[in-house]
N, C-alpha and C positions, 0 to 999 in steps of 0.2 A: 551582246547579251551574254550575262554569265551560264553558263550549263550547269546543271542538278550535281553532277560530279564535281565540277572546279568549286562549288559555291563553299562547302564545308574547307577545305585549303584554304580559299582568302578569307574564311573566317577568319580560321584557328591563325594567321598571318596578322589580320586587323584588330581584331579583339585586344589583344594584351598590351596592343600604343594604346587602343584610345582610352582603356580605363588608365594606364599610367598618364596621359595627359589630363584624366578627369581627376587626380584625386594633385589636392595643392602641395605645392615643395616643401611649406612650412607645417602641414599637419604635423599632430603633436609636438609644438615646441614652444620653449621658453623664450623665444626672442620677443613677443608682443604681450609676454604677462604671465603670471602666474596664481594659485589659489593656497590655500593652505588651511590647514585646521590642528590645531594639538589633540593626543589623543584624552580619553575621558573617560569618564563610567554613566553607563546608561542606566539613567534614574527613571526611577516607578514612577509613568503615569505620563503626563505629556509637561515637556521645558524645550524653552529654545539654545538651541546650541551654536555660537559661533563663529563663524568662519572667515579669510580673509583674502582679499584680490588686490593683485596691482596690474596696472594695463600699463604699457611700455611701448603704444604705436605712433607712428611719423606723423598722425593728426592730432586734431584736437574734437576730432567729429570722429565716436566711436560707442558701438552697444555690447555690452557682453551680458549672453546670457549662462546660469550657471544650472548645473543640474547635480542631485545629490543621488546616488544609486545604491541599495544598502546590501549586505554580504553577500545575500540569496541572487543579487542583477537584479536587481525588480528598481524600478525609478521612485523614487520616495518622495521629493522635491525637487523643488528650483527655485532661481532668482533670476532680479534683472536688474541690469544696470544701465546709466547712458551719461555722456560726456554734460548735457544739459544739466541732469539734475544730481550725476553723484562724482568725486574727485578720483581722482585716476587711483588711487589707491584707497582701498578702505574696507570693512568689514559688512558681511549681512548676517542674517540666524536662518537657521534651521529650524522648525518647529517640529518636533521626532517625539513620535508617541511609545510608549515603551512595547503596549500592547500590538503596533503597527509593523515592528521588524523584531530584529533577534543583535544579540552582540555579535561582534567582530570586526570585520574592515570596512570602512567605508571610504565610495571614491568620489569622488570631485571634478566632474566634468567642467568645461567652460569654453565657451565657444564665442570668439569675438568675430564684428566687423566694423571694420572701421574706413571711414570714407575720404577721397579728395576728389572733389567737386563731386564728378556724374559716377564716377568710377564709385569699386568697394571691394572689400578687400574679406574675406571671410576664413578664417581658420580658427584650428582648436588648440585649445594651450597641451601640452602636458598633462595628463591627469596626475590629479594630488592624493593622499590615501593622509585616512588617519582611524586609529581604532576606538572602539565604546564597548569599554571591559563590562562586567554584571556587576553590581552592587555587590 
């Protein structure tokens, strides 16, 4: 049985593997895909904007999901993809209300996984940035 004293040492011992074993080798990278958007000017009112992905993994059985986050970090949108219904490369829209954020940077999250057989494979691309100047 561990004692009240030893317990806090094999924390501070255990803690720092297992979140490095918890977090995957490939977060944020470009090897299974990436998003993209040109920058633009953020028009009055609401229009869709956009954007572009290509997935690059070992299968042919994979979903990515995409999330849009606007200058403030506040999550603005997302989207979804899948091997079934859309082609390993290809475009979706943003729908971005002018009233709903403010100009500046916006980023592009994207988070795949992709399966063989029972297994699956879950990581985040790189996030992508692009800007929406003011009229």
């Amino acid at each position: 049985m561990l004692s009240r004293k030893a317990f806090p040492a094999v924390l501070a011992a255990v803690l720092p593997v297992a979140l490095l074993a918890a977090t995957p080798a490939s977060a944020n990278t470009t090897k299974y895909g990436s998003t993209g958007s040109p920058d633009r000017v953020l028009r009055h009112g609401c229009h869709d904007y956009r954007y572009h992905y290509k997935v690059t993994v070992p299968t042919n059985d994979w979903t990515l999901e995409t999330f849009l986050v606007d200058p403030t970090g506040e999550k603005l949108a997302s989207g979804a993809f899948a091997s079934e219904s859309d082609p390993d490369a290809g475009h979706g829209n943003w729908h971005i209300c002018k009233p709903s954020t403010r100009p500046g940077t916006f980023k592009i999250k994207a988070k795949i996984t992709f399966y063989n057989g029972q297994d699956s494979t879950k990581t985040w691309f790189k996030p992508s940035y692009f800007k929406l100047t003011p009229p």
